[in-house]
C-alpha positions as CSV (number, residue, x, y, z in Angstrom):
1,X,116.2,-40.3,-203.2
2,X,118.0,-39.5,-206.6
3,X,121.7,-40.0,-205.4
4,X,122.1,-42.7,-202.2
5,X,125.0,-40.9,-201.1
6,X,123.2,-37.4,-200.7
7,X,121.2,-39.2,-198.0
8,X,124.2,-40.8,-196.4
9,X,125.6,-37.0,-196.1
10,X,122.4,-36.1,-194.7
11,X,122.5,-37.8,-191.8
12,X,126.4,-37.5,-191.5
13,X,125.6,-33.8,-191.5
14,X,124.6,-32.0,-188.2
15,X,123.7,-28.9,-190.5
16,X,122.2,-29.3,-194.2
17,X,122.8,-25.5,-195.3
18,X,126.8,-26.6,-194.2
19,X,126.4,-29.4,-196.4
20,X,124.8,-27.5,-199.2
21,X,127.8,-25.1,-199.4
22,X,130.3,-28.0,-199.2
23,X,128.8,-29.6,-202.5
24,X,128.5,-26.2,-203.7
25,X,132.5,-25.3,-203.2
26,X,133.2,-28.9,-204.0
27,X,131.2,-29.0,-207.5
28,X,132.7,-25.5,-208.3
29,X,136.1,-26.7,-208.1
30,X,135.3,-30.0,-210.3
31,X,133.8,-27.6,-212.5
32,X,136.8,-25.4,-213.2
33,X,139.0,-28.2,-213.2
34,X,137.3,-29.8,-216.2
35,X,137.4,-26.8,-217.8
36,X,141.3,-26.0,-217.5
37,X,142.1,-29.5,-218.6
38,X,139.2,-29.0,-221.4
39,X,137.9,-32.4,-220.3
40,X,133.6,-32.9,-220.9
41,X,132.0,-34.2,-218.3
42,X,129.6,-36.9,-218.5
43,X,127.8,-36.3,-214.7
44,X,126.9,-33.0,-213.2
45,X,129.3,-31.4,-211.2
46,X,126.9,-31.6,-208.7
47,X,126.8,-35.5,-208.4
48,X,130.1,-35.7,-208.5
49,X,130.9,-33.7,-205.8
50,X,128.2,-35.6,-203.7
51,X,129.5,-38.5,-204.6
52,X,133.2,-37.1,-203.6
53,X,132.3,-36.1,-200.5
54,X,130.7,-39.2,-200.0
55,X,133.6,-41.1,-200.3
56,X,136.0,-38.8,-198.2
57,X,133.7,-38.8,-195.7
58,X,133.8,-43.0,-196.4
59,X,130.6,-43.5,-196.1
60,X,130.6,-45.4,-199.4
């Protein structure tokens, strides 16, 4: 697996396509965050937003 956390979600998840649409939201919003502050990311929105949920979820 390319990110440890996505298969922690995975099996914290009863429903994948739910947790598909919860990165989704989640990477929009770090998206347009880092684009109001005009800040570059260095990761993928995606992988951060695994990795956020990841930790709210504290499965980290």
């Amino acid at each position: 697996m390319l990110n440890e956390n996505l298969g922690k979600l995975i099996e914290d998840y009863d429903n994948r396509y739910r947790l598909v649409i919860d990165i989704a939201r989640c990477a929009r919003k770090v998206s347009k965050k880092a684009e109001a502050e005009g800040e570059i990311l260095t990761k993928k929105p995606v992988s951060i937003a695994i990795d956020k949920l990841a930790k709210d979820r504290h499965l980290v």
